[in-house]
N, CA, C and O atoms as a GROMACS GRO file, in nm:
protein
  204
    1UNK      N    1   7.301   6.871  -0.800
    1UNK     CA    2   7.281   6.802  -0.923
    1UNK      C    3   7.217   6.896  -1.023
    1UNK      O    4   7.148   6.990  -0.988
    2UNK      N    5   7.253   6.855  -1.194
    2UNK     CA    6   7.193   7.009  -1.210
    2UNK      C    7   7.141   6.887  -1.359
    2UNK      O    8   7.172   6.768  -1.370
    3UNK      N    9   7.069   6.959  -1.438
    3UNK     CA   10   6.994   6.880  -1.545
    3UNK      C   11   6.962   7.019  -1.645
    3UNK      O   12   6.959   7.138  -1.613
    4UNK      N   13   6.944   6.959  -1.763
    4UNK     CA   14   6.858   7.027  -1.895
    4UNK      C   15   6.743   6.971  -1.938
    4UNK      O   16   6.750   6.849  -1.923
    5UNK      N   17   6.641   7.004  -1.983
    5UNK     CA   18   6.558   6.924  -2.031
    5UNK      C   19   6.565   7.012  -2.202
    5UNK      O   20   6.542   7.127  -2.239
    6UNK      N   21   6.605   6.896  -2.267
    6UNK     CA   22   6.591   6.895  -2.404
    6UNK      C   23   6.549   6.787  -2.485
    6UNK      O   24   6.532   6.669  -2.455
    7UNK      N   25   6.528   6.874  -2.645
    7UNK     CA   26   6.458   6.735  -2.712
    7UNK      C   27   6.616   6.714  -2.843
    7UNK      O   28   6.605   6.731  -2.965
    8UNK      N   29   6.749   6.675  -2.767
    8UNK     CA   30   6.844   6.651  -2.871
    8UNK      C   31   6.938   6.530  -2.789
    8UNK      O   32   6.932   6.506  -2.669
    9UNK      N   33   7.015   6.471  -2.879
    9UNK     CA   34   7.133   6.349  -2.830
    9UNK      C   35   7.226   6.420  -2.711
    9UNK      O   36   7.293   6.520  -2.734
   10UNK      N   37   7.224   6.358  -2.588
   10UNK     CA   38   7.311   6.436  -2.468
   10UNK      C   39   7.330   6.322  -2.373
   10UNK      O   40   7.240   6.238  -2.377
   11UNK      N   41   7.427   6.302  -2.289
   11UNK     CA   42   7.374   6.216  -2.141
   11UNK      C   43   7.369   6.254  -2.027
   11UNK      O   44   7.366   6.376  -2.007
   12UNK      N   45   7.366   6.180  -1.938
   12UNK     CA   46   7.300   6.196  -1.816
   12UNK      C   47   7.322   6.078  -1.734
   12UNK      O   48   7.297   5.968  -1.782
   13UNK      N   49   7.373   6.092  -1.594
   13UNK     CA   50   7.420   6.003  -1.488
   13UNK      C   51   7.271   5.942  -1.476
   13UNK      O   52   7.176   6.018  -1.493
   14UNK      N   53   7.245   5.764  -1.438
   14UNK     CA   54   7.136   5.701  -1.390
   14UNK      C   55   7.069   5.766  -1.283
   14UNK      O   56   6.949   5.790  -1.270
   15UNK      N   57   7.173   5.793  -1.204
   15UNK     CA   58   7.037   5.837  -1.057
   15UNK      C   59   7.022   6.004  -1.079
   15UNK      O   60   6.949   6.074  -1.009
   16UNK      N   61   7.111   6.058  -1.199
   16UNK     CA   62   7.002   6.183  -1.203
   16UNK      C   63   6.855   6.128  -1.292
   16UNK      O   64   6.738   6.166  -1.279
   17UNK      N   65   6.887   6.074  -1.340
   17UNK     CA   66   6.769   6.000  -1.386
   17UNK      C   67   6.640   6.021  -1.300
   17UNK      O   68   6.552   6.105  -1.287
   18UNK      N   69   6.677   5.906  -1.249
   18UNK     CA   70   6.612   5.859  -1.061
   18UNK      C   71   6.531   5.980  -1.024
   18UNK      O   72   6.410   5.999  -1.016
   19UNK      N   73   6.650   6.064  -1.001
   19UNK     CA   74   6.583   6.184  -0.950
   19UNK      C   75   6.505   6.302  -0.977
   19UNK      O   76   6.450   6.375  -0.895
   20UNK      N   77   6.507   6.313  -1.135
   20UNK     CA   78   6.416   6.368  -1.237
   20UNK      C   79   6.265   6.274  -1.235
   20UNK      O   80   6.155   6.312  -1.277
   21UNK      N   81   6.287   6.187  -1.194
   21UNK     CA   82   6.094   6.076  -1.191
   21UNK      C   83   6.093   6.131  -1.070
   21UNK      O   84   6.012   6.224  -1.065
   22UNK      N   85   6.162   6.108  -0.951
   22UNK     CA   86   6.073   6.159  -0.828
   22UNK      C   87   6.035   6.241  -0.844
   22UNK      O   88   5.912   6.247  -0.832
   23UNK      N   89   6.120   6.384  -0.887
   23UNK     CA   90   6.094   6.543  -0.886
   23UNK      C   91   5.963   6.547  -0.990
   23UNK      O   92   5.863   6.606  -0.950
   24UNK      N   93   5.963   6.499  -1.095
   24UNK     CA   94   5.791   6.480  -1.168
   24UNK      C   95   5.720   6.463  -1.119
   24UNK      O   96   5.618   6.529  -1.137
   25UNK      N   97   5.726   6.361  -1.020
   25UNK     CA   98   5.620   6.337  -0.956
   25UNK      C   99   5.515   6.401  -0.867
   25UNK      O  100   5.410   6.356  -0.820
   26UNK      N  101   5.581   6.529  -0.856
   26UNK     CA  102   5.493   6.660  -0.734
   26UNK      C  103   5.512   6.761  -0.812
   26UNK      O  104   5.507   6.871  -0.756
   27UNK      N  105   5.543   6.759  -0.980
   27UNK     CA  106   5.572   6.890  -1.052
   27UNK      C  107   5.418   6.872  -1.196
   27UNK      O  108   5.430   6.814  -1.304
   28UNK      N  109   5.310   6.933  -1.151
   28UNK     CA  110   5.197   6.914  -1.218
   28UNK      C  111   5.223   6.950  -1.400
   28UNK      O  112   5.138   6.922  -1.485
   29UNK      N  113   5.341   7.008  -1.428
   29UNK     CA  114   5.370   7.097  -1.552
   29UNK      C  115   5.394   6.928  -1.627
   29UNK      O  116   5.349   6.898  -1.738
   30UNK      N  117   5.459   6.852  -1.553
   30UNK     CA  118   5.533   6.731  -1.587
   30UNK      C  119   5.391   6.619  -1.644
   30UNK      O  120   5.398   6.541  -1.739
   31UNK      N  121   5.303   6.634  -1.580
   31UNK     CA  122   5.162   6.539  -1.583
   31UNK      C  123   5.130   6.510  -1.726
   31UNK      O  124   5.130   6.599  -1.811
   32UNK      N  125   5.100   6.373  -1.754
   32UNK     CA  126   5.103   6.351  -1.934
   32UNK      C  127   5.183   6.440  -2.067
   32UNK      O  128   5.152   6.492  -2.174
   33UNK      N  129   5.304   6.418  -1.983
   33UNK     CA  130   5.431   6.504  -2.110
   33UNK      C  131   5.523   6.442  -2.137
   33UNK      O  132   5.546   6.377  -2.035
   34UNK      N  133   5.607   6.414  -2.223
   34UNK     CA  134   5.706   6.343  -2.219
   34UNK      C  135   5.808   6.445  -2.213
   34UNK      O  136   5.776   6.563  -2.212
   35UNK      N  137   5.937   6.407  -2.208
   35UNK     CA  138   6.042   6.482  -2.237
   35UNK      C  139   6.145   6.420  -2.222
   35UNK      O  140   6.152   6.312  -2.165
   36UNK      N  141   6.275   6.505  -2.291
   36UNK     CA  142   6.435   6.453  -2.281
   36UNK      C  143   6.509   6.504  -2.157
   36UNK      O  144   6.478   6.604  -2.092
   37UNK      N  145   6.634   6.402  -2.131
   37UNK     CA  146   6.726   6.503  -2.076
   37UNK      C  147   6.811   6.473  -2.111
   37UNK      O  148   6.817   6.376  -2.186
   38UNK      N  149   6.967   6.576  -2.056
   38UNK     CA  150   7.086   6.554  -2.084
   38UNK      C  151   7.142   6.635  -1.952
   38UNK      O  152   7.069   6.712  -1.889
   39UNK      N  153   7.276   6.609  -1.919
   39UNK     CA  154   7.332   6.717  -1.775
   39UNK      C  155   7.316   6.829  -1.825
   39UNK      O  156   7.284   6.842  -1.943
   40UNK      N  157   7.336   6.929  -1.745
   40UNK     CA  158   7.311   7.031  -1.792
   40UNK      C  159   7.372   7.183  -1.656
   40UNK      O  160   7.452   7.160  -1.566
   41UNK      N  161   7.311   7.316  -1.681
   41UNK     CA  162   7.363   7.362  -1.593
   41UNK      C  163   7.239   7.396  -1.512
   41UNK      O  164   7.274   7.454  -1.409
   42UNK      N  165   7.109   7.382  -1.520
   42UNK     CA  166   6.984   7.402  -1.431
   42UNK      C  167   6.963   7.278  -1.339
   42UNK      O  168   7.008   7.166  -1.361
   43UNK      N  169   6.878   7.320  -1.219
   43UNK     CA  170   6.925   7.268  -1.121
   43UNK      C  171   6.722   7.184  -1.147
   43UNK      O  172   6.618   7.232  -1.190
   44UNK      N  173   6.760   7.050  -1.095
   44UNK     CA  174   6.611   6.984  -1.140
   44UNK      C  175   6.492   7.038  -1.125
   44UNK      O  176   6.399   7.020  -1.203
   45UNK      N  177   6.488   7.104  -1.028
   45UNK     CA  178   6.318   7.207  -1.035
   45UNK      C  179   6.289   7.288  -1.112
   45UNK      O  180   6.178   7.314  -1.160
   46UNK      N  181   6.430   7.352  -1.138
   46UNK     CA  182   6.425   7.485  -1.300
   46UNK      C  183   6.418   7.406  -1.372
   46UNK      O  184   6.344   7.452  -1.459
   47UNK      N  185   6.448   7.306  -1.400
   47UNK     CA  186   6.465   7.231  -1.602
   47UNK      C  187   6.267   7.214  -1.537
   47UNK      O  188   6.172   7.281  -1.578
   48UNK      N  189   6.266   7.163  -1.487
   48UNK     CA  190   6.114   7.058  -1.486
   48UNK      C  191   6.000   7.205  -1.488
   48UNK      O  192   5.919   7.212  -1.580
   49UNK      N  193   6.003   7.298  -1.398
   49UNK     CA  194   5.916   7.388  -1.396
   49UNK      C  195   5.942   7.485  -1.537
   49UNK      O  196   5.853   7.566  -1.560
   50UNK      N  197   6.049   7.481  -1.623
   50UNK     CA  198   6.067   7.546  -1.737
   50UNK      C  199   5.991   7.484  -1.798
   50UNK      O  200   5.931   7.566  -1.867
   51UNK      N  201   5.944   7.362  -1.821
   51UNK     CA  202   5.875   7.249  -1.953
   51UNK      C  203   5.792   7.326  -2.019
   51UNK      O  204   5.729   7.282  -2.114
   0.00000   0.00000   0.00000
């Protein structure tokens, strides 16, 4: 599954969704931040540890 994290209009399948909150959840960079996503070509630990 692969993701972007950006701040522009894009989409994104529900359970990558899903799986971007779990992966926050043990990624401390993520802790009181908001952010966007859209699909993308990075794989969820690179978009989230890039923030």
């Amino acid at each position: 599954m692969k993701v972007f994290v950006v701040g522009s209009n894009g989409q994104i399948a529900r359970e990558d969704v899903a799986h971007v909150i779990l992966a926050s959840l043990s990624e401390k960079n993520t802790y009181k931040r908001s952010f966007d996503l859209i699909a993308g070509e990075d794989t969820i630990s690179e978009a989230l540890s890039g923030l």
